[in-house]
C-alpha positions in Angstrom: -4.8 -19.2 -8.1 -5.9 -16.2 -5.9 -9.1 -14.2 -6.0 -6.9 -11.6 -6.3 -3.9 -10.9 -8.7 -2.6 -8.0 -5.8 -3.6 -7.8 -2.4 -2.8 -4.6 -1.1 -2.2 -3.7 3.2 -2.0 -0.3 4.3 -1.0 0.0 7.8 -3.1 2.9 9.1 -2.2 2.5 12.9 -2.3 5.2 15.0 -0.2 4.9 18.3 -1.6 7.0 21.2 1.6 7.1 23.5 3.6 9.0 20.8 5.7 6.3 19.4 6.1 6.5 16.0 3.0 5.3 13.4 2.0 5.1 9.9 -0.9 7.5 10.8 1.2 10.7 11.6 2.3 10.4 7.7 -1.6 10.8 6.2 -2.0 6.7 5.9 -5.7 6.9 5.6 -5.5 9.7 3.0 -3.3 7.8 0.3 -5.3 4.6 1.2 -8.1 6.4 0.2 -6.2 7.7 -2.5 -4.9 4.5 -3.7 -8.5 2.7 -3.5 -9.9 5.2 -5.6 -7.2 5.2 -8.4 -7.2 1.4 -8.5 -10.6 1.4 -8.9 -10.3 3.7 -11.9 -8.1 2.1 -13.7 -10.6 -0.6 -13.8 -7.9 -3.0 -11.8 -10.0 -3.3 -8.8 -12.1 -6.4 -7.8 -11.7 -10.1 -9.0 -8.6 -11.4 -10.9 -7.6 -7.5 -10.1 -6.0 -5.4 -7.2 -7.4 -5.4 -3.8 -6.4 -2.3 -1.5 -7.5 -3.0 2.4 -6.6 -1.1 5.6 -4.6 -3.0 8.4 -4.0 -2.0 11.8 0.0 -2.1 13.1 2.0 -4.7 10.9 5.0 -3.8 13.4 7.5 -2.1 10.9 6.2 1.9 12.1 9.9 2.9 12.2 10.1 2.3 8.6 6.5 3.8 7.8 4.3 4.5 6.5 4.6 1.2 4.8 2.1 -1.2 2.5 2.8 -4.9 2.3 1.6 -6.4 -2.0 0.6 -9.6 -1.4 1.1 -12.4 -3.1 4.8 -11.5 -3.6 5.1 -10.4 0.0 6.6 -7.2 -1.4 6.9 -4.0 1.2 7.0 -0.3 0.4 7.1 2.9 1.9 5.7 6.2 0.4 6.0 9.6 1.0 3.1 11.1 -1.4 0.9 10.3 -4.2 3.2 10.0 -6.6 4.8 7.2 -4.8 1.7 5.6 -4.9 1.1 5.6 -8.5 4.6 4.6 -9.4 3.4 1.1 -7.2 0.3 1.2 -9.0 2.3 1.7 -12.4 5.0 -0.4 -12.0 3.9 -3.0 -9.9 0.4 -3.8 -9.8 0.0 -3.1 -13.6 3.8 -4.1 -15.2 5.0 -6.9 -12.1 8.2 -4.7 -11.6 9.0 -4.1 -8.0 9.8 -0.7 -7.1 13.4 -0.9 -5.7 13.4 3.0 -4.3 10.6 2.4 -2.2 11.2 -1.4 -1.0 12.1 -1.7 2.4 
């Protein structure tokens, strides 16, 4: 078994030469966002949900985009409430959220 039930990528690149990236759609802020609410919810840490940044996972034309590991599972968002319907219905009930899955 894992350490973690849900690991949790959040591309937060940031291309300098204009091309698009997950950073121009507030990455970092709804990493944050999602860290926090995770851990309170009590899900974070062992046997739980782990949320980490990653640099360019090479899929910024479909971003912002988070990869749920171990399923393998990718999303994209828009705003918080996207990211509490993964937290919800994924990472709490194991139902992948079809309207974000890319």
């Amino acid at each position: 078994m894992s350490y973690y039930r849900h690991h949790v990528f959040f591309c937060v690149n940031k291309r300098e030469d204009g091309r698009p990236c997950c950073a121009n759609h507030g990455a970092h802020a709804l990493r944050d966002y999602a860290k926090e609410r995770v851990k309170s919810l009590g899900l974070a840490g062992k046997d739980g949900v782990r949320v980490n940044t990653a640099g360019c996972m090479d899929r910024c034309s479909e971003g912002p985009v988070i990869v749920v590991y171990p399923e393998g599972t990718w999303y994209t968002y828009v705003d918080k409430e996207d990211i509490d319907e993964i937290i919800e219905r994924h990472l709490i009930s194991g139902q992948i959220v079809e309207r974000l899955k890319i």
